[in-house]
MIDOVEX-352256 format. One record per residue (C-alpha): residue number from 1; residue in one letter; x, y, z. Coordinates in Angstrom, 1 decimal. Layout:
BEGIN
@k NUM r A xx X yy Y zz Z
...
//
This chain:
BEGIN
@k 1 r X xx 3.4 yy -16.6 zz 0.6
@k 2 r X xx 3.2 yy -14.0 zz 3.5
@k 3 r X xx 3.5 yy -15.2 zz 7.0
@k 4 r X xx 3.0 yy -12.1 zz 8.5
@k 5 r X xx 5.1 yy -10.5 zz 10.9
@k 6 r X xx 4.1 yy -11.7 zz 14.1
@k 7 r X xx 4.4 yy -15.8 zz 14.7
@k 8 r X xx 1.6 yy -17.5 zz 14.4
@k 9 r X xx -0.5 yy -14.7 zz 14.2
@k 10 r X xx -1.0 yy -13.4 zz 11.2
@k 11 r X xx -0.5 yy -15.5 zz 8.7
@k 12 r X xx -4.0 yy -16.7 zz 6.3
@k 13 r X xx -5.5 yy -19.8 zz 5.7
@k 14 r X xx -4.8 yy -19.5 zz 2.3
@k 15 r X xx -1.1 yy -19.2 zz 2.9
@k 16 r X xx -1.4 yy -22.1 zz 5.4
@k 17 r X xx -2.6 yy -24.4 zz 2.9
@k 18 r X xx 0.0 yy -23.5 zz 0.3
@k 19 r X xx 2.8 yy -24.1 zz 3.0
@k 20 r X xx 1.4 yy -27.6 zz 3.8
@k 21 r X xx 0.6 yy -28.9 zz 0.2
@k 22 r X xx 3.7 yy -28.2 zz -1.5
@k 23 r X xx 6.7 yy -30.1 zz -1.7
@k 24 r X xx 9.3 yy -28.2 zz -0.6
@k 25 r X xx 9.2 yy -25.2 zz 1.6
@k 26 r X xx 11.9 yy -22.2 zz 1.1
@k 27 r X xx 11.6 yy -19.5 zz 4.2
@k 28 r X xx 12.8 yy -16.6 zz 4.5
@k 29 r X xx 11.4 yy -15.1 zz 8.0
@k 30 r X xx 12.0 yy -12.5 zz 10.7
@k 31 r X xx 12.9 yy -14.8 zz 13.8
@k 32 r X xx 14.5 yy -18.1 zz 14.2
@k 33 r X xx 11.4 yy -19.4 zz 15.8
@k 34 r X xx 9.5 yy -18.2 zz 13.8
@k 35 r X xx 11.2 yy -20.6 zz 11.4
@k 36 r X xx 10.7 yy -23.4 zz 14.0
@k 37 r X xx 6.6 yy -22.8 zz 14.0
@k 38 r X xx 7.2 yy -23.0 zz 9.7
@k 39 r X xx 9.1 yy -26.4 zz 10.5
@k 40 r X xx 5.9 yy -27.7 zz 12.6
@k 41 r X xx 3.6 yy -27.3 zz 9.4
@k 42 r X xx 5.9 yy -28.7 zz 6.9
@k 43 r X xx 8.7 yy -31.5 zz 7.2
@k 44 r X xx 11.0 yy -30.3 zz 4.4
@k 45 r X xx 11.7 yy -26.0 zz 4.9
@k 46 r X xx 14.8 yy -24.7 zz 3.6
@k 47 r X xx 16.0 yy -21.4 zz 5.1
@k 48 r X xx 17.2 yy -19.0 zz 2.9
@k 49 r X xx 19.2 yy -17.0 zz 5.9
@k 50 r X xx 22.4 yy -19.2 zz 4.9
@k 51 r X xx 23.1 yy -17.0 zz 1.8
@k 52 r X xx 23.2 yy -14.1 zz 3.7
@k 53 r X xx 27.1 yy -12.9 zz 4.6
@k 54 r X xx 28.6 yy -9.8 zz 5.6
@k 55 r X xx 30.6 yy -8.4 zz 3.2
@k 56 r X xx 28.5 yy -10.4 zz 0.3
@k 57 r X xx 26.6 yy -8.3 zz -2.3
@k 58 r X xx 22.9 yy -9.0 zz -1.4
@k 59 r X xx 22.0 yy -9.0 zz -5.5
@k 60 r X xx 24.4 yy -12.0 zz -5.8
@k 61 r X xx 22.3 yy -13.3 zz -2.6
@k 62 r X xx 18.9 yy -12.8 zz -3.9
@k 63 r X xx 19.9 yy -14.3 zz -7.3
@k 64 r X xx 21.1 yy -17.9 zz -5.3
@k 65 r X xx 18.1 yy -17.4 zz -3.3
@k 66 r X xx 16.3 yy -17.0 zz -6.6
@k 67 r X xx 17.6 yy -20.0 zz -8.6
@k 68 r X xx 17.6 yy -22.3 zz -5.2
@k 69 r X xx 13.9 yy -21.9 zz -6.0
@k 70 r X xx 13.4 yy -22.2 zz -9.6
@k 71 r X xx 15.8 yy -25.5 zz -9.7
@k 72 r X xx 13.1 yy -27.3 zz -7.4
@k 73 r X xx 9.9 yy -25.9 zz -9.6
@k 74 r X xx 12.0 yy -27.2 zz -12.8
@k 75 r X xx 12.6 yy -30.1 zz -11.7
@k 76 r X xx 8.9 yy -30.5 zz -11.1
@k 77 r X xx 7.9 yy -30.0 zz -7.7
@k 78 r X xx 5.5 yy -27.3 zz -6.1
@k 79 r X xx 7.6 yy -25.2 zz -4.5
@k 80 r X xx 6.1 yy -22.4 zz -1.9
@k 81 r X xx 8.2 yy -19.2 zz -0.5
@k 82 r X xx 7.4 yy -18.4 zz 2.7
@k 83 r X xx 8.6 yy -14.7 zz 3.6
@k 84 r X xx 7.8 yy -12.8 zz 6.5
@k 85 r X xx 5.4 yy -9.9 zz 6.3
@k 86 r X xx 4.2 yy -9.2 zz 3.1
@k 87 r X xx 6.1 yy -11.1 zz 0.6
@k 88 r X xx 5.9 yy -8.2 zz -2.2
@k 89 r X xx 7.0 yy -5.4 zz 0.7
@k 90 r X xx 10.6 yy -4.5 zz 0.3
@k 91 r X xx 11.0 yy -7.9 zz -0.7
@k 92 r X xx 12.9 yy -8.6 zz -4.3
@k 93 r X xx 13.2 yy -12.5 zz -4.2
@k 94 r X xx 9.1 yy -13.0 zz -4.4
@k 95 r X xx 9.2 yy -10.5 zz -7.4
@k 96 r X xx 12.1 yy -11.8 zz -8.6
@k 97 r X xx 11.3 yy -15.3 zz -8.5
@k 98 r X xx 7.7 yy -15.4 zz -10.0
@k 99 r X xx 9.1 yy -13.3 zz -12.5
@k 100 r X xx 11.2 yy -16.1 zz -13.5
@k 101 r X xx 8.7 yy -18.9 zz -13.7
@k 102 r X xx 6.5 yy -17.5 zz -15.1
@k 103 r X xx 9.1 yy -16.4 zz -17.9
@k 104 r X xx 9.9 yy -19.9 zz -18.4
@k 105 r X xx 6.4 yy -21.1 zz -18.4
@k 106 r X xx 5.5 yy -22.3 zz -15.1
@k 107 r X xx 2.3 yy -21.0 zz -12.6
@k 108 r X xx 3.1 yy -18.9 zz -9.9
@k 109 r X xx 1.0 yy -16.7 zz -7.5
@k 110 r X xx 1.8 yy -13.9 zz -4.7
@k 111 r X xx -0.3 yy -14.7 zz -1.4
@k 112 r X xx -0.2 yy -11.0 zz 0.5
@k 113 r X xx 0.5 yy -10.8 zz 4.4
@k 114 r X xx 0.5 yy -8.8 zz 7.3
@k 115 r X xx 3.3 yy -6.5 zz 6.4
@k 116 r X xx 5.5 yy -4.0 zz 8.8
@k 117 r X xx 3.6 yy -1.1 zz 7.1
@k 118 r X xx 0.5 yy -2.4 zz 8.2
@k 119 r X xx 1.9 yy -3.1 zz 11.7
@k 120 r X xx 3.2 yy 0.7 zz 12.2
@k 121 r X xx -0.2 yy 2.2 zz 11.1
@k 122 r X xx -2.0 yy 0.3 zz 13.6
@k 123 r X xx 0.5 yy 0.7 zz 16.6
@k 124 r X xx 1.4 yy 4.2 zz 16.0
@k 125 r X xx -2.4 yy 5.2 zz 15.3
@k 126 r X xx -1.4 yy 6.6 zz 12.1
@k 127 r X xx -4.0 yy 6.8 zz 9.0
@k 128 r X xx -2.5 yy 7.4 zz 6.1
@k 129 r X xx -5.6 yy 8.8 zz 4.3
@k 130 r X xx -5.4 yy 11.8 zz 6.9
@k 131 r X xx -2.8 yy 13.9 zz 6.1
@k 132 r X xx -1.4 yy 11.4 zz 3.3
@k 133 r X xx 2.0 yy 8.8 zz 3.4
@k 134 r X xx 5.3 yy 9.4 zz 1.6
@k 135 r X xx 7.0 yy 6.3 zz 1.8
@k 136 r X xx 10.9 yy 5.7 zz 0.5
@k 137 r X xx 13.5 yy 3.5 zz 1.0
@k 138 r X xx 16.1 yy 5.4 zz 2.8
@k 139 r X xx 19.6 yy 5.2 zz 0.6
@k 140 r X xx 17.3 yy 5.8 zz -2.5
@k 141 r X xx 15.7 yy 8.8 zz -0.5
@k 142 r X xx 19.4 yy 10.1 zz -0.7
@k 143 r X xx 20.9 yy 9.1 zz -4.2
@k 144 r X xx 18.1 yy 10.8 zz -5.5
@k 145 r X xx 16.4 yy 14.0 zz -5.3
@k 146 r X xx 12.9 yy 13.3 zz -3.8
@k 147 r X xx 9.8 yy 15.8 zz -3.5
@k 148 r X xx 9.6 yy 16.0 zz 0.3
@k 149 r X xx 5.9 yy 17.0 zz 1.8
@k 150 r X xx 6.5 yy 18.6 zz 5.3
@k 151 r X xx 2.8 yy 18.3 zz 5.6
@k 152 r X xx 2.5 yy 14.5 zz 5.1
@k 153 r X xx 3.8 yy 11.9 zz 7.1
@k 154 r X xx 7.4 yy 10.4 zz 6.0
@k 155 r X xx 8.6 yy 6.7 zz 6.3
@k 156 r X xx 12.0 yy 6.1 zz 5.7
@k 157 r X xx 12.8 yy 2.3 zz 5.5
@k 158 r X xx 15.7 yy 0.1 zz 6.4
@k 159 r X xx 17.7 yy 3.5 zz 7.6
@k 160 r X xx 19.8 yy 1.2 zz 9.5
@k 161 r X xx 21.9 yy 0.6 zz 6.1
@k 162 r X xx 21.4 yy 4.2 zz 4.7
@k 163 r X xx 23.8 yy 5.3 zz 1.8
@k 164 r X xx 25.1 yy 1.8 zz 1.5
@k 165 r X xx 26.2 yy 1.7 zz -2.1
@k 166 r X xx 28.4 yy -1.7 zz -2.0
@k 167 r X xx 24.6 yy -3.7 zz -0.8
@k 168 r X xx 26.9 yy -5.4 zz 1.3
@k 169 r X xx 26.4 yy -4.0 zz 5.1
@k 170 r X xx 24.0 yy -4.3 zz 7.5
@k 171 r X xx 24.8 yy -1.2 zz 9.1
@k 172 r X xx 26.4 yy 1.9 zz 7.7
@k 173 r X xx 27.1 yy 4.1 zz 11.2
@k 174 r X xx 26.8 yy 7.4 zz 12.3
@k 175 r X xx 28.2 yy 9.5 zz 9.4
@k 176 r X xx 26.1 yy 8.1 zz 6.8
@k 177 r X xx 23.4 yy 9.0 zz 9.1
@k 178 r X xx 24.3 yy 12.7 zz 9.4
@k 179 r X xx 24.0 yy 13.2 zz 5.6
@k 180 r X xx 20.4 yy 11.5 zz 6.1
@k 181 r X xx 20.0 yy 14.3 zz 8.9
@k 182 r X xx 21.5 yy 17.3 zz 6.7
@k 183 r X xx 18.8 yy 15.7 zz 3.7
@k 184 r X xx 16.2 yy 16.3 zz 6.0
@k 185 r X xx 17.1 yy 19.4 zz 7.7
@k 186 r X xx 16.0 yy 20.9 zz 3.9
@k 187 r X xx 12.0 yy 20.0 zz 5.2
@k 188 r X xx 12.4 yy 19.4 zz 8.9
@k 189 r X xx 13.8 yy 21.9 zz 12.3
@k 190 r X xx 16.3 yy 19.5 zz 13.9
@k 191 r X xx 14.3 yy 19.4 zz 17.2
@k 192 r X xx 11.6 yy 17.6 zz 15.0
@k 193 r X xx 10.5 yy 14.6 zz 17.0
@k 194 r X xx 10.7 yy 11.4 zz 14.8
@k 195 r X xx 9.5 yy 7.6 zz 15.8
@k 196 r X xx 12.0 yy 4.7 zz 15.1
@k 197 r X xx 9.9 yy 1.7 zz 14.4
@k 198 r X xx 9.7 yy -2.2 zz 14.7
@k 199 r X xx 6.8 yy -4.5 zz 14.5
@k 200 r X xx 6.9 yy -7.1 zz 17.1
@k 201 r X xx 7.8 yy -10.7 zz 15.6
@k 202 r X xx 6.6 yy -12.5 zz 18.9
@k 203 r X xx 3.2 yy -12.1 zz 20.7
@k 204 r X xx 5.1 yy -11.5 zz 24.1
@k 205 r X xx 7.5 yy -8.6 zz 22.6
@k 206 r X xx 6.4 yy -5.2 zz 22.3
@k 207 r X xx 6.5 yy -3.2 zz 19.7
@k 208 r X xx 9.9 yy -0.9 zz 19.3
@k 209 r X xx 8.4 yy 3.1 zz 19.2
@k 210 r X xx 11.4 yy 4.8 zz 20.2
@k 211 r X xx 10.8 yy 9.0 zz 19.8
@k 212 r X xx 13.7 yy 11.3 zz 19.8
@k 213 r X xx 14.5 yy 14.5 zz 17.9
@k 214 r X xx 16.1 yy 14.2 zz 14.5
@k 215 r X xx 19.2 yy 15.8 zz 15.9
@k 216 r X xx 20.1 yy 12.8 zz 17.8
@k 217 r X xx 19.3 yy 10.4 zz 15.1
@k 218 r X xx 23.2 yy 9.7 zz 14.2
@k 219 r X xx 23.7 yy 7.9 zz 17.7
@k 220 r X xx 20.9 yy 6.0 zz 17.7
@k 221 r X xx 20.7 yy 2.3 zz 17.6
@k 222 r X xx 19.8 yy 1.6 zz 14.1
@k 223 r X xx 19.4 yy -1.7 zz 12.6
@k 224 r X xx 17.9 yy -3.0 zz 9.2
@k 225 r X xx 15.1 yy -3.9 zz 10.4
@k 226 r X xx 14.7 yy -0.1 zz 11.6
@k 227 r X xx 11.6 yy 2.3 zz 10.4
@k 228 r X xx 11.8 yy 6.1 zz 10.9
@k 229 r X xx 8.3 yy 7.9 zz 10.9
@k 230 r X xx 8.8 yy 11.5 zz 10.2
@k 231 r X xx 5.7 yy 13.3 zz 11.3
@k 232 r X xx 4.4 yy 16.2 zz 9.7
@k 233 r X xx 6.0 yy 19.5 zz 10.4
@k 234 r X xx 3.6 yy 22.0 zz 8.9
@k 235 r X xx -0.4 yy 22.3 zz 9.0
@k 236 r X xx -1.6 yy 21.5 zz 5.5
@k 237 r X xx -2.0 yy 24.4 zz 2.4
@k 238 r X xx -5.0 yy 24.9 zz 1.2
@k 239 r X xx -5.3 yy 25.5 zz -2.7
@k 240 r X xx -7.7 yy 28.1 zz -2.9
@k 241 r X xx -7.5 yy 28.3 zz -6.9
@k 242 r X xx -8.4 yy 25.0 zz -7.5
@k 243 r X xx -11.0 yy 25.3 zz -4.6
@k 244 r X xx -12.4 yy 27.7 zz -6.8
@k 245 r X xx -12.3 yy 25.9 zz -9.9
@k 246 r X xx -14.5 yy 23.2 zz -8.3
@k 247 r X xx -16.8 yy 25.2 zz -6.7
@k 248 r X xx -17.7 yy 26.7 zz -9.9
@k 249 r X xx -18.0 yy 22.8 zz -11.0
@k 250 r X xx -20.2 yy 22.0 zz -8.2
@k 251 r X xx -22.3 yy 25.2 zz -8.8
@k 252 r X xx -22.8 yy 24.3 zz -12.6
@k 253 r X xx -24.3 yy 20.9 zz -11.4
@k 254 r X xx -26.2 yy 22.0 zz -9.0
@k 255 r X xx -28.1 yy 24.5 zz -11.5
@k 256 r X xx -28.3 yy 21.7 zz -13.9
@k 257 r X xx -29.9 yy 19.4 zz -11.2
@k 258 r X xx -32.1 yy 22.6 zz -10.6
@k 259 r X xx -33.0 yy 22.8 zz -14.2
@k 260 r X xx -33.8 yy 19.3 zz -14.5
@k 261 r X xx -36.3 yy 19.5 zz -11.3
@k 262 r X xx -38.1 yy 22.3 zz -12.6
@k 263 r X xx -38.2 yy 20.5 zz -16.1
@k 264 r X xx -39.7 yy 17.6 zz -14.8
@k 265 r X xx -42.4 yy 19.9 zz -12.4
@k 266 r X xx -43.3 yy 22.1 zz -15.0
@k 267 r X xx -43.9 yy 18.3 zz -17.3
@k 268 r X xx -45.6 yy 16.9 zz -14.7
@k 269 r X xx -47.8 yy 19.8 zz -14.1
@k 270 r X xx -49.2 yy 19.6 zz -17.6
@k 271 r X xx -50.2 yy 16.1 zz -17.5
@k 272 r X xx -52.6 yy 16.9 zz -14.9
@k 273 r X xx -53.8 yy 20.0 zz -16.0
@k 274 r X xx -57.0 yy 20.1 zz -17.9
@k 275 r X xx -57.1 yy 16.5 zz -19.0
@k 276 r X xx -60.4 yy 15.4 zz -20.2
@k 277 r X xx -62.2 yy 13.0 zz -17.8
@k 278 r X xx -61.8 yy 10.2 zz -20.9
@k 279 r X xx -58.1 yy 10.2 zz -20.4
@k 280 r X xx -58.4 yy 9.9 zz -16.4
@k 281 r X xx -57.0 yy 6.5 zz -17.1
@k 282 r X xx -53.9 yy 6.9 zz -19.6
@k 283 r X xx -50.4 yy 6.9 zz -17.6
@k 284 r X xx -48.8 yy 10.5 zz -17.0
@k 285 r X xx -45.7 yy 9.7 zz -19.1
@k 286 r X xx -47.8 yy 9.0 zz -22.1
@k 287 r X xx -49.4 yy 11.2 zz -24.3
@k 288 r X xx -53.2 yy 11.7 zz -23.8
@k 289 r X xx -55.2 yy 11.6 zz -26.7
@k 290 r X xx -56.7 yy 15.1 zz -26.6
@k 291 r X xx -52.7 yy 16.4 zz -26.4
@k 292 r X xx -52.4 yy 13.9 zz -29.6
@k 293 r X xx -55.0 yy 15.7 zz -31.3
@k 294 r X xx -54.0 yy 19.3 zz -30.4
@k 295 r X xx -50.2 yy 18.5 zz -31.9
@k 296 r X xx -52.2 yy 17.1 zz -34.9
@k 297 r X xx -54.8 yy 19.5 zz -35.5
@k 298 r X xx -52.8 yy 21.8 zz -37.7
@k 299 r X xx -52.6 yy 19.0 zz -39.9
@k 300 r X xx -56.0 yy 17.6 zz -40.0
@k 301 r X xx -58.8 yy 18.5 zz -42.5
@k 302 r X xx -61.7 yy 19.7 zz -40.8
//
């Protein structure tokens, strides 16, 4: 289930009604009273926080997080996963874990929730259908080689652990941040002003929209939770041969339409014209009687 990022606020009756009808709650959320408000709805929630470490892989901690939650649902109980934001947003375990039942035969559903994504697009004003949305998940934006779009908007997630190969940190420091700078530099001018971002977990916090230039990004105060919005850098390019190719498209249905109108004037005209007065009464789609006997006159004996 998604909870949604912001306590209390957020979060669906549908979810609601899961978290208070199962058995046994497993949370995984943003804010430890935010687990406190879960512990008001339900009288048995496990945190999953605990199998976080420092140092620990985080695969061996989803896995534990993972079978923590599959031993209740075998051994019969309905089991709910609360997760904060949207449980199916940078979030393995929810995947993970239906996965799983489902393998071994069990029912098991995703409830969405108000994710961070949908947090940053409403308090940076940003629609993603306006100049389009690249989104990537900031290590892989560097491991791999990724088509950037200077023209679109870029949102690199959890750069607070950027080029962390071990998935054992929670931060990775300035250096590994200057090969995320000298990535970007490819696409961006380094005075490019960029937006670190984080949704607001309680109703009295405010969001975290902290501009700088990407130059400075190496000493900034970074932490997972941390979402840089690259803005576009360029005005978008418009493809003028494939504008061309569907204006011809367009034209070609427009003189079909045309053909079509004129069709059904020229049809409609000669029901009307010259129409004996004893087929005043016989609907203009069907076929008068004097037009029946003109088509069968060169057939008729006289």
């Amino acid at each position: 289930m998604g909870v949604g990022m912001m306590l209390g606020a957020h979060i669906g009756p549908r979810a609601r009604a899961t978290i208070e009808q199962a058995d046994v709650v497993f949370g995984a959320v943003s804010d430890p009273l935010v687990e406190l408000w879960l512990q008001q709805m339900h009288g048995d929630v496990r945190s999953l926080q605990p199998y976080y470490a420092e140092g620990k892989s985080r695969h061996d901690t989803y896995r534990e997080m993972i079978e923590a939650m599959l031993a209740e649902v075998r051994a019969g109980r309905q089991v709910c996963g609360a997760f904060y934001g949207h449980p199916g947003v940078f979030a393995r375990v929810p995947h993970k874990a239906i996965a799983q039942a489902r393998a071994e035969g069990f029912e098991a559903h995703m409830e969405p929730g108000v994710s961070a994504e949908d947090c940053l697009y409403a308090d940076l004003g940003i629609d993603p259908g306006d100049v389009g949305c690249q989104h990537y998940e900031a290590s892989q934006f560097l491991f791999y080689r990724r088509r950037v779009d200077p023209s679109a908007y870029l949102v690199l997630w959890q750069v607070g652990v950027v080029g962390d190969r071990t998935v054992t940190r929670f931060n990775t420091g300035p250096a590994y941040r200057r090969l995320l700078v000298e990535r970007l530099a490819e696409d961006y001018p380094a005075g490019h002003v960029v937006t670190l971002y984080e949704a607001a977990t309680v109703a009295i916090a405010a969001p975290r929209m902290e501009q700088l230039p990407l130059s400075r990004l190496a000493e900034a105060d970074l932490r997972m939770q941390t979402t840089m919005v690259v803005p576009p850098a360029v005005a978008l390019r418009r493809d003028e041969a494939m504008m061309e190719k569907i204006r011809r498209l367009d034209d070609g249905v427009q003189a079909r339409v045309e053909r079509a109108r004129t069709g059904e004037e020229d049809a409609a005209s000669d029901d009307h014209v010259d129409t004996p007065r004893g087929d005043a009464a016989i609907p203009p789609h069907l076929p008068s009687r004097a037009a029946a006997d003109r088509h069968a006159g060169d057939h008729s004996i006289a």
